[in-house]
N, C-alpha and C positions, 0 to 999 in steps of 0.2 A: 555466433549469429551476427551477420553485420547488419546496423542498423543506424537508419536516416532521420534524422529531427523530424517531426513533421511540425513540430512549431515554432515561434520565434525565441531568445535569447531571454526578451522583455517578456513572453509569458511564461517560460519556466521560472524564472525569480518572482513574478506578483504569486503566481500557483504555488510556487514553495513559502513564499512570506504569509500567505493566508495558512499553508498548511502549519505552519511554526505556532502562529496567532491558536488557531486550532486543539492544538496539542499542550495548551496551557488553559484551557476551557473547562469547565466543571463534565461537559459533555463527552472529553474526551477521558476525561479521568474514570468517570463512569465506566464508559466502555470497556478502560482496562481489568476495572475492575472486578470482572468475570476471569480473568485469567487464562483464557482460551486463546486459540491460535485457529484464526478462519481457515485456516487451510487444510492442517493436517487433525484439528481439535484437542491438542493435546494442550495437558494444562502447565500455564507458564505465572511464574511471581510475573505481577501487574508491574512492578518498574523496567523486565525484560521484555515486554511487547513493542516490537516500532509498531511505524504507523505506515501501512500500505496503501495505495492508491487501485484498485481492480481497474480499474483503466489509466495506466501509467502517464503523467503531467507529459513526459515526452511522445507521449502519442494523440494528446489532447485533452486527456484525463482532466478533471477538475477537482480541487480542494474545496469538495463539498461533500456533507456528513454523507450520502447516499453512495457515494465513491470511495471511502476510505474504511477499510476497515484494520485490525487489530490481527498481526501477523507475528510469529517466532522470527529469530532472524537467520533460522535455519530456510526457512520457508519464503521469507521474503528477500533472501540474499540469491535464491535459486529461483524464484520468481520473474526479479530482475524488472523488465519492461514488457512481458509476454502481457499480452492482452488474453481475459478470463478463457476463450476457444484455445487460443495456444497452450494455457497451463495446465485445461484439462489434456488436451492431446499429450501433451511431456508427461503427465499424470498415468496415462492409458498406458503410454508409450516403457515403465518399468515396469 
């Protein structure tokens, strides 16, 4: 899939420094906590879960709690930068 920044250089790094900040938060810990995988629901040990963006930083995506949720890295390695309509479609599409 080729694809185009749609944003700048300076807002991928502040969107990834908030997300880092984030991910050391009682609120993200929490989250892991559940051990699920947004995507596929399968259950994963809480220190295996990244941290996914449902609207990817390089497509404008924000490192804010309503955008990030808790992915395998099976899931969010094949995820990639698809935006939520695309992942379903790739989703439909096996």
């Amino acid at each position: 899939m080729s694809f185009v920044s749609e944003v700048s250089d300076e807002e991928v790094k502040r969107e990834r420094s908030i997300a880092r900040t984030l991910r050391e938060s009682t609120w993200w810990k929490r989250k892991c906590s559940c051990g699920r995988c947004y995507y596929c629901n399968a259950q994963v040990l809480p220190k295996e879960l990244t941290m996914d963006h449902l609207v990817p930083i390089i497509r404008g995506g924000k490192s804010v709690k309503s955008n990030i949720v808790t992915a395998c890295k099976e899931c969010n390695n094949k995820k990639k930068y698809l935006l939520p309509i695309e992942w379903e479609e790739y989703l439909t599409s096996l």
